[in-house]
C-alpha positions as CSV (number, residue, x, y, z in Angstrom):
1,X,-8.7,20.5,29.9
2,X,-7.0,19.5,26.5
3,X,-7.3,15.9,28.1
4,X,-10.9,16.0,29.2
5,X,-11.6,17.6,25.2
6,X,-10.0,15.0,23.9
7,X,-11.8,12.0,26.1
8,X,-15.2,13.6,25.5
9,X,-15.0,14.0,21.8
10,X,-13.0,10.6,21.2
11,X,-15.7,9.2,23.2
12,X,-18.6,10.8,21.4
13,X,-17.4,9.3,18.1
14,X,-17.2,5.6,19.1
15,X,-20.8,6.0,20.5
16,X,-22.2,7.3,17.4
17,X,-20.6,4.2,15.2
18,X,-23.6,1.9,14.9
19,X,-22.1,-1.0,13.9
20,X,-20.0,-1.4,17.1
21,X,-23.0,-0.4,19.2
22,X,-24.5,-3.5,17.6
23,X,-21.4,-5.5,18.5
24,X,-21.1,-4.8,21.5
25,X,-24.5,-4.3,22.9
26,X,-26.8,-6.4,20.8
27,X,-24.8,-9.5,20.0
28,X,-23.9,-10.1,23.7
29,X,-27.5,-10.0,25.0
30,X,-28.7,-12.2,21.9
31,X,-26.1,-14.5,22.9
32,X,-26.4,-15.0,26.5
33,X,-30.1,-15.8,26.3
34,X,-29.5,-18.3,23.3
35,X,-26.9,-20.2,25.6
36,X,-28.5,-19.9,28.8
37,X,-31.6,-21.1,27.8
38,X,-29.7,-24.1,25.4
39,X,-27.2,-25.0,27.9
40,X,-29.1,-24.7,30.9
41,X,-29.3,-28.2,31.6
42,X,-25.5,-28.9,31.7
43,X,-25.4,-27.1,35.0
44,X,-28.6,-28.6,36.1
45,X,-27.6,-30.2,39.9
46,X,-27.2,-33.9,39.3
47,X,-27.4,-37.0,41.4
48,X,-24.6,-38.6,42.9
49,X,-23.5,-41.5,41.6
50,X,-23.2,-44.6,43.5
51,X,-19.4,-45.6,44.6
52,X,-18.2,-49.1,44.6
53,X,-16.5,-50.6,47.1
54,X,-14.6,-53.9,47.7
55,X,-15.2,-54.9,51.4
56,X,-12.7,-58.1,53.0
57,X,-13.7,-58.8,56.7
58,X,-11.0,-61.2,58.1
59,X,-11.9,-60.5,61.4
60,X,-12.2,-63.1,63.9
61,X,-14.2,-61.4,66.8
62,X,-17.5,-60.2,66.8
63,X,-17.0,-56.7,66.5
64,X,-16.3,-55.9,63.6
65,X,-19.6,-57.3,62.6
66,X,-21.0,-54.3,63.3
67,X,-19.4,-52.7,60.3
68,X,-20.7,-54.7,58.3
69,X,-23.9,-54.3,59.5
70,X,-23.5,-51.0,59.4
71,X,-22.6,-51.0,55.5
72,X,-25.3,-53.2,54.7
73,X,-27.8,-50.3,55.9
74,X,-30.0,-48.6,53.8
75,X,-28.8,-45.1,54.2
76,X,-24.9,-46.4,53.3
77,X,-26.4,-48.8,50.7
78,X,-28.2,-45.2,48.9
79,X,-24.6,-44.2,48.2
80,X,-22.8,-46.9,48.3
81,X,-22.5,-50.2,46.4
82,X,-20.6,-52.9,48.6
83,X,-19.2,-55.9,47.3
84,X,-17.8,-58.5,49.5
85,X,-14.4,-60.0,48.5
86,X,-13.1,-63.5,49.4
87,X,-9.1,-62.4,49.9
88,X,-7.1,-58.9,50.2
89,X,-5.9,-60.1,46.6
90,X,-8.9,-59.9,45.3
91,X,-9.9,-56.4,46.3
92,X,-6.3,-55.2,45.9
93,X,-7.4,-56.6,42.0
94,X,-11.2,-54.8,41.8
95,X,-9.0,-51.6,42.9
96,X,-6.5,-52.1,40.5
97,X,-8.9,-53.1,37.9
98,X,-11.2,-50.1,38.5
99,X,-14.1,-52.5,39.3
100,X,-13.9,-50.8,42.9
101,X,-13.4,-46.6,43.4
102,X,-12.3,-47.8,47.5
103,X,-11.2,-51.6,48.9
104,X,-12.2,-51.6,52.7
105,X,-9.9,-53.9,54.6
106,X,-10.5,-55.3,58.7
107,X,-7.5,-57.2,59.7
108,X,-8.0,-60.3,61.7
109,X,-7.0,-58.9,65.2
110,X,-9.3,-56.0,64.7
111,X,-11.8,-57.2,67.6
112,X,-8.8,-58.4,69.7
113,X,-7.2,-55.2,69.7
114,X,-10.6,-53.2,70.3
115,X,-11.5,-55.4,73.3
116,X,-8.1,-54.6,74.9
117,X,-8.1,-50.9,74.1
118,X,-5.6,-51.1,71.7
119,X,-5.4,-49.5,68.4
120,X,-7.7,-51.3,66.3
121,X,-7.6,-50.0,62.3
122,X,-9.7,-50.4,59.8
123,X,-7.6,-49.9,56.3
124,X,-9.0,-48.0,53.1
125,X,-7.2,-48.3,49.8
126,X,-8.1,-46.0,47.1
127,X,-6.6,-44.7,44.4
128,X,-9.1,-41.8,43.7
129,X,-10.7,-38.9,46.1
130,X,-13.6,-40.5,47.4
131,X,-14.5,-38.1,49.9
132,X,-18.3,-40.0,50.2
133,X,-16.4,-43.5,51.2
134,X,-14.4,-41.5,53.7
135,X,-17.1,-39.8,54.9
136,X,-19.2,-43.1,56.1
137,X,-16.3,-45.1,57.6
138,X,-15.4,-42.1,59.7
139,X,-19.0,-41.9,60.9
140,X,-18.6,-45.6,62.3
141,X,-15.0,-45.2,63.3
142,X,-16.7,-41.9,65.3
143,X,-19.2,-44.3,67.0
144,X,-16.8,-46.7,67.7
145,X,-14.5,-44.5,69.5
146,X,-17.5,-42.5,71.7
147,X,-18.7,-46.4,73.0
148,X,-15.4,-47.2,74.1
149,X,-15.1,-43.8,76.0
150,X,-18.4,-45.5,77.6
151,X,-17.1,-48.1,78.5
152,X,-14.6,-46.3,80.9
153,X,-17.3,-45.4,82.7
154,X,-17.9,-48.8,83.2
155,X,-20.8,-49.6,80.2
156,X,-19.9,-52.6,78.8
157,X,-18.6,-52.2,75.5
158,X,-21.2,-52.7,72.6
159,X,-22.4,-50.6,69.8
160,X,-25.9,-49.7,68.6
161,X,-26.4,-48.7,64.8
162,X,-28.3,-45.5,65.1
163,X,-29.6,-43.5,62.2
164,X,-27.4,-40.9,61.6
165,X,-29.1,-39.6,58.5
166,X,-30.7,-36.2,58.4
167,X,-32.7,-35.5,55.1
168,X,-32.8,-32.0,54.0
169,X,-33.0,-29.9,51.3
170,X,-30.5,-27.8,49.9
171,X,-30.9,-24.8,47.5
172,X,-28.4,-24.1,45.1
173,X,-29.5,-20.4,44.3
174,X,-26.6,-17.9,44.7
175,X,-24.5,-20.8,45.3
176,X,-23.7,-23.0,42.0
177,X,-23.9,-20.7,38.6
178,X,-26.8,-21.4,36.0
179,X,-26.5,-21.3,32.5
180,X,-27.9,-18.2,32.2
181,X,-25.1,-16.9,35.1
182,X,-22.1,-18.5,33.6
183,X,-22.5,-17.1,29.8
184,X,-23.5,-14.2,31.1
185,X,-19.7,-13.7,32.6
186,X,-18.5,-15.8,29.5
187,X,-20.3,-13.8,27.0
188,X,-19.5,-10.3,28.2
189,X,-15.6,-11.6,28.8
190,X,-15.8,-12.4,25.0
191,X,-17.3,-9.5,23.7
192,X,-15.3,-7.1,25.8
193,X,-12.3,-8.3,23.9
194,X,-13.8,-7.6,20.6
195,X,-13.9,-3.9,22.2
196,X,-10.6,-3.7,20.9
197,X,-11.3,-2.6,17.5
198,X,-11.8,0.6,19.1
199,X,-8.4,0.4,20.0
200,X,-7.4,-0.6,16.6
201,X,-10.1,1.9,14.9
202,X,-8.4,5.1,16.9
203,X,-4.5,4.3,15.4
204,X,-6.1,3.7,11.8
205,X,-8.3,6.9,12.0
206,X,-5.2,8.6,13.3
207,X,-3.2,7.6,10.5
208,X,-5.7,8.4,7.6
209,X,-6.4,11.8,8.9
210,X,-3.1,12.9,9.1
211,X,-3.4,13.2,13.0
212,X,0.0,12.1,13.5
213,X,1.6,15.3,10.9
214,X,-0.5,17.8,12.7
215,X,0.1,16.8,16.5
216,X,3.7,17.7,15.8
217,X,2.3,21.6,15.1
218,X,-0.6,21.6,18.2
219,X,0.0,22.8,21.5
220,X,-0.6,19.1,22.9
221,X,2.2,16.2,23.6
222,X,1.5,13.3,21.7
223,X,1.1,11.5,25.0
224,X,-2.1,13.3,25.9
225,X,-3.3,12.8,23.1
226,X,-2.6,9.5,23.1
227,X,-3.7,9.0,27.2
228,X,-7.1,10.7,26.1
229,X,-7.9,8.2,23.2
230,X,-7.2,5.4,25.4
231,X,-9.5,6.6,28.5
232,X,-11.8,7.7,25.8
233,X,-12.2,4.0,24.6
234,X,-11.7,3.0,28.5
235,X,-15.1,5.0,29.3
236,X,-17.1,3.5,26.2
237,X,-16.1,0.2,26.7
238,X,-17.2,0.5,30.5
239,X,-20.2,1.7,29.7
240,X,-21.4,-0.7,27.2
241,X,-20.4,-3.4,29.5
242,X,-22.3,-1.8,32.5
243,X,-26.0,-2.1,29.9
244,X,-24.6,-5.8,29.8
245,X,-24.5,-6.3,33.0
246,X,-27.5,-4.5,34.4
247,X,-29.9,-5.9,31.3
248,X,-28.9,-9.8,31.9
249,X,-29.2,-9.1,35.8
250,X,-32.9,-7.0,35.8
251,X,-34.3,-8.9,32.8
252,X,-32.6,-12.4,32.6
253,X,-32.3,-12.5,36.3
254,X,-28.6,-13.3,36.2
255,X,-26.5,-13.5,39.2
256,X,-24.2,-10.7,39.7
257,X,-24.7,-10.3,43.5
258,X,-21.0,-9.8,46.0
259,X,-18.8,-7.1,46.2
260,X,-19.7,-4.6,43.6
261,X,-16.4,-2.9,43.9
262,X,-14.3,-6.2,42.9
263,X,-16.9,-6.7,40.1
264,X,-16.2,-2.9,38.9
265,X,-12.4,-3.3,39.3
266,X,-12.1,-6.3,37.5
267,X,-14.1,-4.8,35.0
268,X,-12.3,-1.7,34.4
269,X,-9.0,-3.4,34.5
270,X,-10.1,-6.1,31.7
271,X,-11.8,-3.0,30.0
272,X,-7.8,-1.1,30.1
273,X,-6.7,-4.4,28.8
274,X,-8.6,-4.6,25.9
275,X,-8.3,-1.6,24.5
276,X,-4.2,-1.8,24.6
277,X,-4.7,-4.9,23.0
278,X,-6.4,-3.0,20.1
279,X,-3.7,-0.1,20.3
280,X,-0.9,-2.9,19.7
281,X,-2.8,-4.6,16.9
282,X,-3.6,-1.4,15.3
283,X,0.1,-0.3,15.5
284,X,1.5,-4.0,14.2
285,X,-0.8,-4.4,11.1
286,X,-0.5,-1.7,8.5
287,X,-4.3,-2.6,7.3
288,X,-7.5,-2.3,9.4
289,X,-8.6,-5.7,8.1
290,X,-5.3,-7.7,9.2
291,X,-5.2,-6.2,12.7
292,X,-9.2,-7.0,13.5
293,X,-8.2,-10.6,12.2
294,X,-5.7,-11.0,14.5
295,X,-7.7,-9.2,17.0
296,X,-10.6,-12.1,16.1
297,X,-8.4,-15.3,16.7
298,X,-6.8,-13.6,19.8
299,X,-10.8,-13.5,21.1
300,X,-11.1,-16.9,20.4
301,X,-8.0,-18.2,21.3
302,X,-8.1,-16.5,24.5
303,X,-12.3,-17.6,24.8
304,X,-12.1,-21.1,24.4
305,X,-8.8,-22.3,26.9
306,X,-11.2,-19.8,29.3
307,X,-13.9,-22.2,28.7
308,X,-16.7,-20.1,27.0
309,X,-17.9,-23.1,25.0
310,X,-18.9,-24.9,27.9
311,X,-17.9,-25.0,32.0
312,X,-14.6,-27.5,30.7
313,X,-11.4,-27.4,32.7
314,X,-8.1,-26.8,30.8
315,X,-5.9,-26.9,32.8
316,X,-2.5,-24.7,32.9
317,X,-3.8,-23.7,29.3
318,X,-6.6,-21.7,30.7
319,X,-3.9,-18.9,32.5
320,X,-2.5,-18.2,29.2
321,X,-6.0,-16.5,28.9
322,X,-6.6,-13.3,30.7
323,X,-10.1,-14.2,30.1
324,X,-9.5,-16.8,33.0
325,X,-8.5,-14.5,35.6
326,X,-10.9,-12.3,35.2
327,X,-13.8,-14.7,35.0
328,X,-12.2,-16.3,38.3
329,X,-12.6,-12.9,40.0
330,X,-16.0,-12.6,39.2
331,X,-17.2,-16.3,39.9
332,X,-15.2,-15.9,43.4
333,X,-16.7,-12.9,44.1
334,X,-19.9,-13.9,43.3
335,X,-20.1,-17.0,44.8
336,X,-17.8,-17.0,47.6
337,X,-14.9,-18.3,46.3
338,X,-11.7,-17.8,48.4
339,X,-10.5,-14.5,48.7
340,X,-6.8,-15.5,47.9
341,X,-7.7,-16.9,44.7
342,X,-9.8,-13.8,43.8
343,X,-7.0,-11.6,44.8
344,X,-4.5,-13.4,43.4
345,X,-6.9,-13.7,40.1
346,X,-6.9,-9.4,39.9
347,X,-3.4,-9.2,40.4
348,X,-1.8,-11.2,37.8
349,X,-5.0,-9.2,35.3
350,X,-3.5,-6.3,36.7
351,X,0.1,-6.9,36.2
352,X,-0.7,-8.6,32.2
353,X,-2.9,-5.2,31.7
354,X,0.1,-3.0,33.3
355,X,2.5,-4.2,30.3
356,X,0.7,-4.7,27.7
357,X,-1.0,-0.9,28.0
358,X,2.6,0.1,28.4
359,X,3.9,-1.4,25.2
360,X,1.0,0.2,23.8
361,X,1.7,3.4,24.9
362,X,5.4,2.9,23.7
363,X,4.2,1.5,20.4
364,X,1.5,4.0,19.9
365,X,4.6,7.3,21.1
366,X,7.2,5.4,18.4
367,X,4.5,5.6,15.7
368,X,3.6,9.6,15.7
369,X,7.3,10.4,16.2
């Protein structure tokens, strides 16, 4: 009971402070229409850009005249920009170069070695992923290989450019993130951090009251009372973030469909994280002022290598943010992402939140000894 007294009152007291309420309720949903309605064409679907391609035939039989037949088509030609080259030195130098993404080679005995049977290759050099260039030589490599499995049948060998092409219209809703989806992660991620200054607030307020001198006289252990501030600032910071959440999804129409109980989890467990993080920064500054400061670069620190100023990738500097797992668990879960990664993603939050709310704990036990 002294637990619940102390959760429900701590809790009552960081709902009534206005400014945070502002903070933390306000300023998010201001800011997540502001940048999904700014932004919004940065994660507009694009068109694919055409792919250049260096293309030596040396072949001396007929067959492989096909290929180039079949490269020369319009449906290839859509995606594909083919340039023939003269010698393999010269497409070896457009790849080099970068003039060419791909450089297509058919050796001289490919019609020789098709005719008997043989192995007959067809050699792509690239120095990139070019998944699109793959894509279109297997298709003829596939036709090849089905007309000579005709021919055992006793067809005589040939092959007939077909259209392989089916035109069809894809819809990216649920799929790819909008603007207005991605800040609204971003943006909550961000502000959920500055949720620390409760964190920070409950150690000053401690201290200036004299909390600390008359614990040692109550009939409570300082760890209860310092468990019930915690889950107090736990339950407030939860339930700001829920209003978030619900208001950009009902009334921006923001995306936060998938498994509500990952959503939740990874959630709560950034929620547990914050608020140690305030704890900590409360107990190493000695003034309110210094420890939101620090609290304030460690949000943008943290926000930026995440990528909250825009969808950009940083690389192994992104998973010195906590920000980055979490917003990986809720883009996976959201749209599909593999369930390793998401998993993976709670885990280390988990693990990061599991110290850092134990050196809090410790910090926050040395500090009313």
């Amino acid at each position: 009971m002294k637990l619940l007294t102390i959760i429900y009152y701590s809790a009552l007291r960081n709902l009534k402070d206005r400014r945070m309420l502002l903070i933390m309720l306000i300023m998010p949903i201001i800011l997540i229409a502001i940048l999904g309605m700014a932004l919004d064409s940065m994660f507009a679907p694009r068109q694919i850009e055409k792919s250049s391609v260096a293309y030596l035939n040396a072949d001396i039989g007929p067959s492989s005249n096909q290929l180039t037949s079949y490269l020369a088509s319009e449906q290839v030609r859509t995606f594909i920009n083919v340039t023939p080259v003269t010698c393999f030195e010269a497409g070896q130098a457009a790849l080099d170069s970068g003039s060419a993404e791909a450089f297509i080679y058919v050796p001289p005995d490919f019609s020789q070695n098709l005719m008997r049977t043989e192995g007959a290759r067809i050699h792509l050099h690239t120095s990139l992923q070019t998944p699109l260039i793959k894509g279109f030589l297997s298709n003829y490599v596939d036709a090849q290989n089905s007309a000579l499995v005709v021919t055992t049948m006793g067809a005589p060998l040939g092959f007939t450019y077909h259209d392989y092409f089916d035109e069809a219209a894809i819809s990216l809703e649920g799929k790819a993130p909008r603007a207005i989806d991605y800040y609204s992660i971003q943006t909550l991620l961000q502000v959920m951090l500055m949720g620390g200054w409760y964190g920070i607030s409950s150690v000053k307020d401690d201290g200036d009251m004299n909390t600390h001198v008359r614990l040692h006289t109550a009939p409570i252990s300082p760890w209860t009372h310092l468990l019930g501030k915690v889950l107090a600032n736990v339950v407030v910071l939860c339930l700001q973030s829920s209003v978030v959440v619900i208001f950009s999804k009902y009334v921006y129409g923001a995306n936060w469909s998938g498994n509500a109980l990952l959503i939740v989890s990874t959630l709560l467990v950034f929620s547990i994280l914050t608020i140690s993080i305030g704890f900590l920064m409360g107990g190493l500054f000695k003034e309110s002022n210094k420890a939101f400061g620090a609290l304030w670069c460690l949000m943008l620190f943290f926000s930026i290598i995440a990528g909250a100023l825009g969808n950009t990738d940083m690389g192994k500097l992104a998973r010195l943010s906590p920000n980055y797992y979490a917003k990986t668990a809720l883009f996976g879960t959201i749209y599909g992402g593999s369930p390793d990664a998401i998993h993976s993603s709670i885990l280390v939050l988990s693990l990061v939140t599991l110290t850092v709310f134990t050196a809090a704990l410790a910090l926050g036990r040395r500090i009313t000894a």
